[in-house]
C-alpha positions as CSV (number, residue, x, y, z in Angstrom):
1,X,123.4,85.6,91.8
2,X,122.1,85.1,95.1
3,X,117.9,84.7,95.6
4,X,117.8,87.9,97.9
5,X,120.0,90.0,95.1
6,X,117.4,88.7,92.0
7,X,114.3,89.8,94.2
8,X,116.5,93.0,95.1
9,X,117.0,93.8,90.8
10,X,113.3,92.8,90.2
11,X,112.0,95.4,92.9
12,X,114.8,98.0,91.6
13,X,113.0,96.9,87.9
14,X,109.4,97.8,88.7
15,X,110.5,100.9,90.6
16,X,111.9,101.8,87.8
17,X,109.1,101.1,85.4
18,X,106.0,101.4,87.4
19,X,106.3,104.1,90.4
20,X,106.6,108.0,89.4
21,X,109.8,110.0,90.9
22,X,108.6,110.8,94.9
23,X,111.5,113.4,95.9
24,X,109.3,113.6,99.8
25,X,109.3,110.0,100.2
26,X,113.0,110.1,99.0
27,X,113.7,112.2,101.3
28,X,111.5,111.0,103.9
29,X,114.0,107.8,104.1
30,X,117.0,109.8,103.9
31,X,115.7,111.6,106.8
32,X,115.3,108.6,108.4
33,X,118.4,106.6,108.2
34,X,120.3,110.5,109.3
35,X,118.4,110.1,112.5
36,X,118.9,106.6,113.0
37,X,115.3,104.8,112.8
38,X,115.9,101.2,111.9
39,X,115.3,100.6,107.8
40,X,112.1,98.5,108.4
41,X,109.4,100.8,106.4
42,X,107.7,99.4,103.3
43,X,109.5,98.9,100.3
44,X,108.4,101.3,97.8
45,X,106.6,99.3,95.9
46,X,104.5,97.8,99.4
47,X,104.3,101.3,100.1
48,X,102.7,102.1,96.0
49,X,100.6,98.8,97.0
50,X,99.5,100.5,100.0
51,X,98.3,104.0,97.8
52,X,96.1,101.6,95.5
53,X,94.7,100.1,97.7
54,X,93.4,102.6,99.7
55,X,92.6,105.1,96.5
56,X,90.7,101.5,95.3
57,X,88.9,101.4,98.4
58,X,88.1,105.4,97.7
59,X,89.2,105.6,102.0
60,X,88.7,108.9,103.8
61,X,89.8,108.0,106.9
62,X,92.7,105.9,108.1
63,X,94.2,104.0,110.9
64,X,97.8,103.4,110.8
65,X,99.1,101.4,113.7
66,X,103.2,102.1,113.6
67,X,104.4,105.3,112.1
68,X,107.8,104.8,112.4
69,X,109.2,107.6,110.0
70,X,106.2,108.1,108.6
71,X,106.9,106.5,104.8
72,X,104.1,104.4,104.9
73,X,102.0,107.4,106.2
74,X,103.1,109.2,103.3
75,X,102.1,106.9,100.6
76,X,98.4,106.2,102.5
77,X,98.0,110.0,102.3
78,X,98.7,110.5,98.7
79,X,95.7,108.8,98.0
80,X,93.2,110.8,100.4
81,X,90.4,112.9,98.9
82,X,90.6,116.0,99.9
83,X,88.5,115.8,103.3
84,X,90.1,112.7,104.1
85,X,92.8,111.8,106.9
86,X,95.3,109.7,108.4
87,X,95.6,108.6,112.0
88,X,98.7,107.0,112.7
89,X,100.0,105.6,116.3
90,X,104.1,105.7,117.4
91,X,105.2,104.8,120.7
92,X,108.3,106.2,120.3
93,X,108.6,110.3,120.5
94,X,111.7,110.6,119.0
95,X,110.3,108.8,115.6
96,X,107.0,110.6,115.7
97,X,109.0,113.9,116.1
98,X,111.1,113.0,112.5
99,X,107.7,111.3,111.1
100,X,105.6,114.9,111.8
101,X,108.5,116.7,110.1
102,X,108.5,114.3,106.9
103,X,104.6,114.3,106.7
104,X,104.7,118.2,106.5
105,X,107.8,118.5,104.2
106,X,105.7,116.2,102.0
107,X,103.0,118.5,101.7
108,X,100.5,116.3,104.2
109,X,100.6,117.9,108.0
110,X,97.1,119.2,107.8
111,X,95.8,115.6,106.9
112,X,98.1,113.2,108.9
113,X,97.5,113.0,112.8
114,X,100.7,111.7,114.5
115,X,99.3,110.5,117.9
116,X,102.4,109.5,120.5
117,X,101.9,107.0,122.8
118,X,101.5,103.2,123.5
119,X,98.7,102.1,121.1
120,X,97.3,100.1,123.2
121,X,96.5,103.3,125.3
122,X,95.6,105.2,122.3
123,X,93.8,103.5,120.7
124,X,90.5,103.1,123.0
125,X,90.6,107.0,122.8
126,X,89.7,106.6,119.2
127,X,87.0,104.9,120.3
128,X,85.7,107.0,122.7
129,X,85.4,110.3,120.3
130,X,83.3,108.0,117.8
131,X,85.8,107.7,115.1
132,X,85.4,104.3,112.4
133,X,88.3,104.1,110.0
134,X,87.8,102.6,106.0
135,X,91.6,101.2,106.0
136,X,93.8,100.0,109.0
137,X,97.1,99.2,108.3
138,X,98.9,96.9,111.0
139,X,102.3,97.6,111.6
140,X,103.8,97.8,114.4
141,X,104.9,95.5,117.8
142,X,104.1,92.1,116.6
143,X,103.5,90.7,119.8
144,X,100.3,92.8,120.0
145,X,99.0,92.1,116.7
146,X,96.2,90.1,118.2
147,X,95.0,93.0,120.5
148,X,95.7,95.3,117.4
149,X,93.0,93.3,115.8
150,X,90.8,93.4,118.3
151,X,90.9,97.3,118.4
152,X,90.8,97.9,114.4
153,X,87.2,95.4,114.6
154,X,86.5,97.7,117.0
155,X,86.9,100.5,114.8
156,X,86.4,99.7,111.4
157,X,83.5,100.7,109.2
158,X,81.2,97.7,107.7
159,X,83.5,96.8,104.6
160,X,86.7,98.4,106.0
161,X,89.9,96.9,104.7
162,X,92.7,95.7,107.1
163,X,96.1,95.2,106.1
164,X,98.7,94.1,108.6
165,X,102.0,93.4,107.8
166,X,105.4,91.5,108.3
167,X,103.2,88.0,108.8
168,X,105.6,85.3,107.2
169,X,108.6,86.1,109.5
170,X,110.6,84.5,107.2
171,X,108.5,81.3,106.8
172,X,108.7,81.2,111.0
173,X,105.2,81.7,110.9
174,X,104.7,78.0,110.5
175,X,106.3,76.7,113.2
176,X,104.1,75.8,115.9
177,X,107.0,75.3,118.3
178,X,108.5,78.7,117.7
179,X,109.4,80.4,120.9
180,X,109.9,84.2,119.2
181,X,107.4,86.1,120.8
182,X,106.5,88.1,117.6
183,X,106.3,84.7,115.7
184,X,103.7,83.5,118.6
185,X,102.0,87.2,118.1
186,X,101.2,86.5,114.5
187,X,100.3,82.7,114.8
188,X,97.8,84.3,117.6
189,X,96.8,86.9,115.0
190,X,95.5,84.7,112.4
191,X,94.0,81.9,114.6
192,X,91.7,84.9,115.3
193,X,91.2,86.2,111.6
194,X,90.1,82.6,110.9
195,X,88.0,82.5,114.3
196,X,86.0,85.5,113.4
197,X,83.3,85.6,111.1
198,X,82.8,88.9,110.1
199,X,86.1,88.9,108.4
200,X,87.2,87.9,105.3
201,X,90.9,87.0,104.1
202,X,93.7,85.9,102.2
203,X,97.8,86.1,102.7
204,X,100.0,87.2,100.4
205,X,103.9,86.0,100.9
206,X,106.3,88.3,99.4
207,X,110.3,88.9,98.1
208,X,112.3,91.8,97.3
209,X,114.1,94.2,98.7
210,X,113.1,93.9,102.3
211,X,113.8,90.1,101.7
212,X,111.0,87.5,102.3
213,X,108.2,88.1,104.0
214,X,104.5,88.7,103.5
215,X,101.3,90.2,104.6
216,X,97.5,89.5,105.2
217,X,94.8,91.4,103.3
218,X,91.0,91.5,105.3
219,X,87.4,92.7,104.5
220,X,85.6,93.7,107.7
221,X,82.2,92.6,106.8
């Protein structure tokens, strides 16, 4: 048995034992792969890891930078209060359009804002109405990641957790000489998590069924 099919049982193990039946985000990712978004959203159990989190942190209100199909959105809102909400940021209007439709057949339209548009451009409207966010979750373009930081400091509330994603690249994310300009977006990214001193952090790697990979986990002090 091959490394990637033991992570693959393992994951397909603590699915099994650890996260309740979710028909919407089942459906959410059949939905998904029928209108042909690429299968890059968390694994289920990142995405349960994402719920705790957030439901740990007792957030109200959310950044999500990369809807995709919205499965990640999904999980994050599960674990809303009832006045709380998720903004989350897709460049592409065709995704956002099948993300929208999962997030209300899921139960969660009135408290999951799908805003379209180059983040980059969206983001400093954010700003500008006043909003500060409890959670960011970073996943999207990894070339950007550094000015992704730079906007959720921007935005976050004192203590606000930051999770971005998708970090290892396969254990690329060590080669200094690396000439993948998503590689050179993370290396970028945590030269200025270490540079910064209101944040605190640590890096988890990770294996299963999206193979090996990893993520960061920050405190925005």
């Amino acid at each position: 048995m091959t490394e990637l099919n033991v992570w693959q049982y393992v994951d397909d193990y603590f699915m099994t034992k650890l996260l309740p039946e979710n028909e919407h985000l089942n459906t959410a990712l059949q939905a998904n792969k029928a209108a042909g978004i690429p299968e890059i959203d968390v694994s289920p159990t990142q995405g349960r890891l994402l719920y705790l989190l957030a439901k740990m942190k007792s957030a109200v209100n959310i950044l999500e930078i990369g809807t995709l199909g919205g499965y990640s959105s999904i999980c994050l809102a599960q674990a809303l209060p009832q006045a709380g909400k998720v903004v989350t940021l897709e460049i592409n209007e065709e995704y956002a359009k099948v993300a929208k439709q999962n997030i209300e057949n899921a139960g969660y339209g009135p408290k999951v804002e799908v805003i379209v548009g180059n983040a980059l451009d969206t983001l400093p409207n954010l700003k500008n109405a006043g909003l500060l966010f409890d959670f960011i979750f970073i996943d999207a373009d990894k070339p950007n990641n550094p000015a992704y930081l730079r906007w959720a400091l921007k935005l976050a509330n004192s203590g606000a957790l930051i999770i971005a994603d998708n970090v290892v690249r396969n254990g690329e994310v060590t080669n200094e000489n690396s000439e993948d300009e998503r590689v050179r977006g993370v290396q970028e990214f945590m030269d200025l998590v270490k540079a910064n001193p209101r944040i605190e952090a640590t890096a988890i790697q990770t294996v299963g069924v999206k193979g090996y990979d990893g993520f960061v986990l920050a405190v925005v002090n």
